[in-house]
N, C-alpha and C positions, 0 to 999 in steps of 0.2 A: 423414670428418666430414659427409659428406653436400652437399646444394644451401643455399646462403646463405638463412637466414634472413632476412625485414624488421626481426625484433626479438628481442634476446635478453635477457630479465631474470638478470642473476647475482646468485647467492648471498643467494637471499633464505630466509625461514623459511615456507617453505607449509603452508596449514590449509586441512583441508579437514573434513568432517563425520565422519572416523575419524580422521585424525593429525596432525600437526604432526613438517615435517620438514623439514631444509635441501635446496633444490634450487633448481634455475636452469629457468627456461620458455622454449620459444623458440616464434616466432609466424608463422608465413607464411600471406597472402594471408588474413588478419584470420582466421584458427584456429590452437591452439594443436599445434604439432605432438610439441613434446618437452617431457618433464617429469621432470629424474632430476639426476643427479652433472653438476658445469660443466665439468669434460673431455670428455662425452660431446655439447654442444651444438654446431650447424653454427657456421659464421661467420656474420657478421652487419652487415646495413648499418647498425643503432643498435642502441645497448646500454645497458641502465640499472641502476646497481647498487646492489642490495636489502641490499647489507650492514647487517644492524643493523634492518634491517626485517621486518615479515610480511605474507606474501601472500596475501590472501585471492580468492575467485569473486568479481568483482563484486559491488554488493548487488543486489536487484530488490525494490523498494517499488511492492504493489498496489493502492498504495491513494494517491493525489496529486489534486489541482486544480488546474487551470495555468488557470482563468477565460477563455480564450480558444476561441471566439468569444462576445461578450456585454457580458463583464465585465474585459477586459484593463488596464481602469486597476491591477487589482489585481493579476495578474500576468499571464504570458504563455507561450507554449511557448519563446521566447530565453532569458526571466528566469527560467521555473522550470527548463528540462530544465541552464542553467548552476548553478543550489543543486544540482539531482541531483547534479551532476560535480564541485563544492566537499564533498558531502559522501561522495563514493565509490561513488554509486549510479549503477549501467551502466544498467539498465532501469527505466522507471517504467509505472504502467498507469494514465490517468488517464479521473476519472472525466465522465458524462456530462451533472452537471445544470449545462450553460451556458443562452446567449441565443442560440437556439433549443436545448432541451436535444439527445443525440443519441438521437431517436425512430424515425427509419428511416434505412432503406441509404443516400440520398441526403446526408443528415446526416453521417452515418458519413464519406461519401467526401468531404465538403468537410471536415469536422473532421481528417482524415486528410491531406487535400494541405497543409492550413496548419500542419500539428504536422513533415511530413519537410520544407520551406522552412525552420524556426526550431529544430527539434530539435538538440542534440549529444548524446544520450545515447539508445539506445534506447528502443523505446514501444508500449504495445498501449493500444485506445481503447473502454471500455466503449460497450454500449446503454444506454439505459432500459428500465424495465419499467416500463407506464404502465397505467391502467386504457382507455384508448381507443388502444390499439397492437399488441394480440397478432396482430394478420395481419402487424404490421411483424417480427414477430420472427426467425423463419425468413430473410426476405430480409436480415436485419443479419447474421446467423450466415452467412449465404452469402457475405456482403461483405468479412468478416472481423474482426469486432467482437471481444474477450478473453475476453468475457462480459459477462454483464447486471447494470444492478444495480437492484434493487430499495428505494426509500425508503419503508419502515412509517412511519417519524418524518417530520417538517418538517424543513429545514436550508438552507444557502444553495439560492437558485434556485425555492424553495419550491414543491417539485414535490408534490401532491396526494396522496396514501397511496391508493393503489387497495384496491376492497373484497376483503374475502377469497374471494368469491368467483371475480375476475380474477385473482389472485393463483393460487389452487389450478390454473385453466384454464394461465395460464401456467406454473406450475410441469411440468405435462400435457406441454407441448409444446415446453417446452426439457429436458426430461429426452429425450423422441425428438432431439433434438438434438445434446446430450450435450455441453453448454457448461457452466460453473459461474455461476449467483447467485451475486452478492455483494450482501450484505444490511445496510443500517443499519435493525436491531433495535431500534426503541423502538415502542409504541403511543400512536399517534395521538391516539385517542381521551381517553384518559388521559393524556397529555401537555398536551393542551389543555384539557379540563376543567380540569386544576389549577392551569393556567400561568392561565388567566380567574378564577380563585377568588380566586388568589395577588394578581393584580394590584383585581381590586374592590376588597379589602380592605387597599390598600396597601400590599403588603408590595413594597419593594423592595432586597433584602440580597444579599449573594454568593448565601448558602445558600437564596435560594429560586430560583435558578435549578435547582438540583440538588433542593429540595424537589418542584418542578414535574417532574422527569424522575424520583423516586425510581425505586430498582431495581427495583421490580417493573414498571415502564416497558421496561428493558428485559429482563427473565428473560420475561417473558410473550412480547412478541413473538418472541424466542429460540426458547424451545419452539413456538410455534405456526410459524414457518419448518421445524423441524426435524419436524413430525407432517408438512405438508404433504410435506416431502420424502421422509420414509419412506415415504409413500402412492406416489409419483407415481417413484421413482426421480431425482429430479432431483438435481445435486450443487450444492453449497452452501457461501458461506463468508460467516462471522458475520465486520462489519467492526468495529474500534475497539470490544473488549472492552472494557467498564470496571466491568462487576460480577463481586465475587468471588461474588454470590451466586448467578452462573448456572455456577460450576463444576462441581456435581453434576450438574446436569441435562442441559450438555454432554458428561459423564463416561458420565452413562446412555446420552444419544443413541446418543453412537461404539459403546458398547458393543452395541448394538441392530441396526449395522448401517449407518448412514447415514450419506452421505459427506459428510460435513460438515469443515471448516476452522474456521479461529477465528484471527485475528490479536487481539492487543494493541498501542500505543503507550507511548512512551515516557513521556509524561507520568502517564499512568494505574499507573507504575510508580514515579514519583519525585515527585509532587506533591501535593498534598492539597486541599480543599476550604478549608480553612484558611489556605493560601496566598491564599488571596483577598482577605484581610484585612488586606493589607501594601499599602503605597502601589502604586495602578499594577497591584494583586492580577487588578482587573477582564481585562485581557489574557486571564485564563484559560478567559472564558467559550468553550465548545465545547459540540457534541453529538457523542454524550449526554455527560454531565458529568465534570468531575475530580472524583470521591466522597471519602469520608474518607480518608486517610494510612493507617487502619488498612486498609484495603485494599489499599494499596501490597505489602504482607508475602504476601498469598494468591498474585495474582496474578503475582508474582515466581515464585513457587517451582510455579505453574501452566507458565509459561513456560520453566523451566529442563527440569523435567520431565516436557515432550512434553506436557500438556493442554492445553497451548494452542499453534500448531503452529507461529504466526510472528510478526515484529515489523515493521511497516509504521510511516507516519505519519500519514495525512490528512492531510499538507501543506495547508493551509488559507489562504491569505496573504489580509486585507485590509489598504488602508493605514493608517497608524497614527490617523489620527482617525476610520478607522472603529471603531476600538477603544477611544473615550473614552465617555463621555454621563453624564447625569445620574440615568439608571435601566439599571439590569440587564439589562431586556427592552432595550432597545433599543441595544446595543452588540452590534455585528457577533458571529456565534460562530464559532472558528476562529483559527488561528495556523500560521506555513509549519514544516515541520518537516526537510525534506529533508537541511540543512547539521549536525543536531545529533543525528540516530538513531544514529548511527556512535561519534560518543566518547563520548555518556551511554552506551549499551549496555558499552563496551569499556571505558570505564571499570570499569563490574560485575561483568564479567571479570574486570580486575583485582581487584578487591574479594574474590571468590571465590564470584558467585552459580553462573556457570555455566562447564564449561571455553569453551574458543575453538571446540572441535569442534560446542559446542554452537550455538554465535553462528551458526556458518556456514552449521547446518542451519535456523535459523528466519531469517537475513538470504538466504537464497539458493537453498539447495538445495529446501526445503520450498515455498517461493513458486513456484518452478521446475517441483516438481512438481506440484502442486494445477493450476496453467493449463499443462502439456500441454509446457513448454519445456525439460524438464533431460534434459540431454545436453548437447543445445545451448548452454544457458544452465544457471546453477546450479554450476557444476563445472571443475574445471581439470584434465583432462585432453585427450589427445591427439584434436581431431574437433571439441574443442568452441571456440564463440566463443572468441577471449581477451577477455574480458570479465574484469580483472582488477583490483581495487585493493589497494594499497600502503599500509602506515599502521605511523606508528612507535610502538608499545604502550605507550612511553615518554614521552611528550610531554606538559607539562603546559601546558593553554589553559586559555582563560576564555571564554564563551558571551557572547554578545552580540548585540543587535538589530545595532550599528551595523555589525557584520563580516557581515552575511547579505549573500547575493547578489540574494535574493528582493525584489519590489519591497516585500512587507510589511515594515517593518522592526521588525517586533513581535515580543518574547521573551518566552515563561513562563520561562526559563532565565536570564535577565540575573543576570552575576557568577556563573554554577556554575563551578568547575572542572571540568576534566577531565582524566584520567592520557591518553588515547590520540587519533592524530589522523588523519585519511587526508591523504599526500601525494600520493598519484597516482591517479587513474584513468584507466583504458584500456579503449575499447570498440572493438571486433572487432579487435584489434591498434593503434590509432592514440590515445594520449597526447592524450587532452582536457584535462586538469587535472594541473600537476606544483607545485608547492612555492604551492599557494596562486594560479595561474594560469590563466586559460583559456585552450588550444591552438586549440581544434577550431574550426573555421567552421561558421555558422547552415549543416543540411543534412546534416550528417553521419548523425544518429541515422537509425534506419530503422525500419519499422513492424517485429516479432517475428512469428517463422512459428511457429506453435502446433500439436499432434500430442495432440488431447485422446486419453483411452480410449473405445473402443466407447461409443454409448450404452448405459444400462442401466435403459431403463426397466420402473417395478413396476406393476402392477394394470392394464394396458394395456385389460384389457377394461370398467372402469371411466370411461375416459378420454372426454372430451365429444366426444373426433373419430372414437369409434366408434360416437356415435349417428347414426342415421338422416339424413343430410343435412345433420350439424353439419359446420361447420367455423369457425376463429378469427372470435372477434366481429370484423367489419370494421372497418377504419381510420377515421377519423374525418380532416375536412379539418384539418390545421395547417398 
């Protein structure tokens, strides 16, 4: 039977991105060592059992705000990386526009010591990409940053949309890199023209928040991410898809060549514009927008089959009277999402959008692969993390602000049911989360060791750091 395991899950139903099968996991020294028939597993100092349940890879959501350092009245890395682990998410990569947003290495490493003190769930911790920081970028890549992200659009934190000319340079020099952009796709420019039109003129309704970001707000900036990166080789992934109308053009991209990603949200699959109009509708406001319900139908069926590659959340949390007001514009955008990506998706599963094999590759394996971690992470086989949740496919809840862990206690979801639920989570072998409970002590999670591919950068002899004495515009004092 072999050396005693620390953990043996029996007889659960494991899914992975090709099948769905009964087996028992067993776990030492936080990796998973066996995966097959429960006769075949060592003994075991605890054991948990999966009868009746399905076992799926950890999730990994790339996409989270946990507001800290800055903004922590709103949430925290205690309060949010506990939602990750209520809602069965092992890994989260959260982003960087705090107070001080994270602009260089130095940032980096103080944002970094305060997230593994209050962590219980793994974590990688974007840059910025800023118009006055491309010498910083390189030393944040050295330090160990997930990736960078870039804001085209406004949104919390209200980080400045650098010109496209900064943009293309850094595109340059994080393709020699070989990290991925992660991009919030909307134009500036045209977001604010219209958002200043809308308000001169009075208009203050649900649907002119979404008037003031029409889609072509974000198709345009989309495409224009995606020339930049065919030019430069840099790899890239578009955050919080919400238009169905940039699916051809990210169908062209891929097809063209360039490595580009694409997540979606949950809400952008199950909510409308139209919701907005129900008591308390406001909640909804986010960037870029909840667009029409007829939308909901495309990007479904984008998601199931592989055009669009994952499902994150922009966990978003403010508190709830930042979520009230008497005008549109001035009601916080954003809502936590951590605790409810798990059973709205599983639920659609059940429904019969997509199989389970499906879920597993845009909640885990795909996230996994895009930043450099599956093996490691993503997967449940022998070598890797046990980075594992549990969830009964069966289970009918009800969504709710008042059951969130997050300190936001704001719900686009208030009263949805749900058929499916995660009862456990487990990251590197150790039960953070079991029946609705928190295990783990602040300190647990740890920063994610990343193994991006070679760079692969294109038109190298183009590039600003092959002219004559160029090199990254300098840093500027912050």
């Amino acid at each position: 039977m072999g050396e005693t395991a620390d953990l043996v899950i029996r007889n659960g139903m494991v899914a992975t991105e090709t099948s769905v099968f009964p087996a028992s996991i067993a776990v030492r020294g936080g990796k998973i060592v066996a995966v097959g028939a429960d006769g075949d597993m060592p003994p075991a100092t605890e054991e948990i059992d999966a009868s009746g349940l399905t076992v799926l890879p950890g999730v990994i959501d790339v996409h989270v705000h946990f507001r800290e350092p800055g903004m922590d009245h709103k949430e925290d890395w205690a309060t949010g990386t506990r939602a990750a682990a209520m809602g069965g998410v092992t890994t989260v990569f959260e982003m960087p526009n705090t107070a001080p947003p994270v602009s260089t290495a130095e940032r980096y490493l103080a944002k970094k010591a305060v997230a593994e003190s209050k962590a219980i769930v793994d974590f990688g911790l974007y840059g910025v990409l800023s118009e006055d920081n491309l010498a910083d970028l390189k030393p944040m890549a050295d330090a160990g940053v997930i990736g960078f992200k870039l804001f085209l659009g406004n949104t919390t934190g209200n980080l400045p949309c650098p010109s496209d000319g900064a943009v293309l340079e850094a595109f340059e020099i994080i393709a020699g890199l070989g990290k991925r952009i992660s991009i919030h796709a909307e134009n500036s420019p045209i977001l604010f023209w219209r958002e200043d039109r809308l308000q001169a003129a009075g208009r203050n309704n649900p649907i002119d928040h979404l008037m003031a970001r029409h889609d072509v707000v974000a198709v345009e900036a989309m495409a224009r991410s995606c020339i930049f990166a065919e030019a430069t080789g840099a790899r890239i992934h578009i955050v919080h898809e919400s238009s169905a109308m940039s699916l051809p053009y990210l169908k062209f991209f891929k097809e063209r060549g360039v490595d580009v990603t694409v997540e979606t949200l949950p809400q952008y699959l199950t909510l409308g514009v139209e919701d907005m109009d129900r008591p308390g509708g406001e909640v909804l406001r986010m960037n870029p927008p909840i667009r029409q319900k007829w939308q909901n139908g495309p990007l479904r069926k984008a998601l199931a089959d592989g055009s669009i590659d994952m499902i994150s959340t922009d966990h978003a949390p403010h508190l709830p009277e930042e979520k009230i007001g008497n005008r549109i514009w001035d009601i916080a955008c954003g809502f936590p999402g951590l605790e409810s990506q798990l059973p709205i998706l599983l639920t659609l599963v059940n429904e019969g959008l997509m199989p389970l094999t499906r879920y597993v590759q845009i909640s885990s394996a795909n996230p996994a692969r895009a930043f450099g971690l599956y093996g490691t992470k993503g997967v449940l086989q022998p070598g890797a993390d046990a980075d594992i949740t549990l969830v009964d496919m069966d289970r009918r809840e009800t969504l709710s602000a008042a059951r969130l862990s997050s300190k936001g206690k704001v719900s686009p979801y208030e009263g949805m049911e749900v058929t499916a639920w995660p009862v456990a989570t487990i990251v590197r072998g150790k039960p953070v989360m079991r029946d609705g409970k928190i295990l783990a002590e602040e300190g647990w999670g740890e920063v994610v060791q990343q193994t991006m591919p070679e760079p692969a950068p294109r038109n190298v002899e183009t590039h600003l750091s092959t002219l004559v004495g160029a090199s990254p515009a300098p840093a500027t004092t912050r």
